[in-house]
C-alpha positions in Angstrom: 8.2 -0.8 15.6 5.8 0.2 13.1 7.0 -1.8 9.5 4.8 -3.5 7.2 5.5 -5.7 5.0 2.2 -7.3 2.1 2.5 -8.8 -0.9 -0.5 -7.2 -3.2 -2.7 -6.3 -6.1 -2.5 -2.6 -7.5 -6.0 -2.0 -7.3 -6.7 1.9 -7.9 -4.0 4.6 -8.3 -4.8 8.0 -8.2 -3.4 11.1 -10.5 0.4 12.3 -9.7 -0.3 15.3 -6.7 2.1 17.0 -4.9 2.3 17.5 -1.4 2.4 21.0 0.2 6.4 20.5 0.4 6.4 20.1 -3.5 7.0 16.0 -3.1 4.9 13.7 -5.8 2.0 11.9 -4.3 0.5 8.7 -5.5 -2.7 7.3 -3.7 -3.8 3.7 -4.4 -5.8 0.6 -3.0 -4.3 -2.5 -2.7 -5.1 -6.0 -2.2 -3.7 -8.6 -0.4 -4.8 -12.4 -0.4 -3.6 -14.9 1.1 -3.7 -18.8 3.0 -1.8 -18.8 7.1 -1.9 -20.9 9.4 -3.4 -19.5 12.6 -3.8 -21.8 16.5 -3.1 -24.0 13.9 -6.0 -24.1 11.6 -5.5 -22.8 8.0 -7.3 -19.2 7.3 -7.8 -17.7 4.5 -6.8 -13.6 4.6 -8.6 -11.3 2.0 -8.1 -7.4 2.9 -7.7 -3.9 0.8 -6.0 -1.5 2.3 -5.9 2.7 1.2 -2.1 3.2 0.5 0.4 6.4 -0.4 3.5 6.7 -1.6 5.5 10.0 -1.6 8.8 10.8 -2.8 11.0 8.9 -5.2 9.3 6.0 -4.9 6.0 7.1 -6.9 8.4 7.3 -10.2 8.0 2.8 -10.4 4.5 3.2 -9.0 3.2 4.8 -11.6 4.3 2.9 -14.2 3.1 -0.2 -12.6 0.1 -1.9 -14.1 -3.0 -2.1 -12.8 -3.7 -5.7 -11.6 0.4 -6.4 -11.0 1.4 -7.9 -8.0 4.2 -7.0 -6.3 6.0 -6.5 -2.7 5.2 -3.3 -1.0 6.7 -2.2 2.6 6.6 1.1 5.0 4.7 1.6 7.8 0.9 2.8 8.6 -1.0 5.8 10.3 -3.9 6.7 10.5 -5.7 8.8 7.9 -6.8 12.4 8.6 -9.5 12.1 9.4 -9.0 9.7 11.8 -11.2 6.8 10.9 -8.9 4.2 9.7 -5.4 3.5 8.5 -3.5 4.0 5.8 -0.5 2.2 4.3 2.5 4.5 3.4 4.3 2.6 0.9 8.7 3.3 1.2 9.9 0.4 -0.8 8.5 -2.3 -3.6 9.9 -5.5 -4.4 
């Protein structure tokens, strides 16, 4: 199963593009910070992530603010190029 679930930080968010297929296209960076637990010792968890969204789901996105945190989920790949992933956002919260 590839889902992923990450509370965040709108970092970045690109211009509206549209895919080849004529779909809207947002690309953004997120943050995500946050205190587990891990073998038992607390760890603190700091990561941005590259992230997409396509489809319907870009109307809320772009009218989110910059700095709001909210609950993303979809799934990742890996970018074109290869190197690294990339965070295809489905759903917000």
């Amino acid at each position: 199963m590839n889902r992923l679930v990450l509370k965040a930080q709108l970092l970045e968010r690109g211009a509206m593009r549209y895919t080849p297929a004529g779909l809207p296209a947002l690309d953004m960076s997120l943050k995500h910070e946050s205190e587990l637990t891990e073998a038992g010792h607390p760890r603190k968890v700091a990561v941005e992530i590259r992230a997409v969204a396509i489809g319907e789901i870009t109307q809320p996105l772009a009218r989110l603010e910059i700095g709001a945190e909210k609950g993303f989920a979809g799934f990742i790949s890996a970018q074109r190029n290869g190197r690294g992933v990339v965070f295809h956002v489905t759903e917000m919260a």
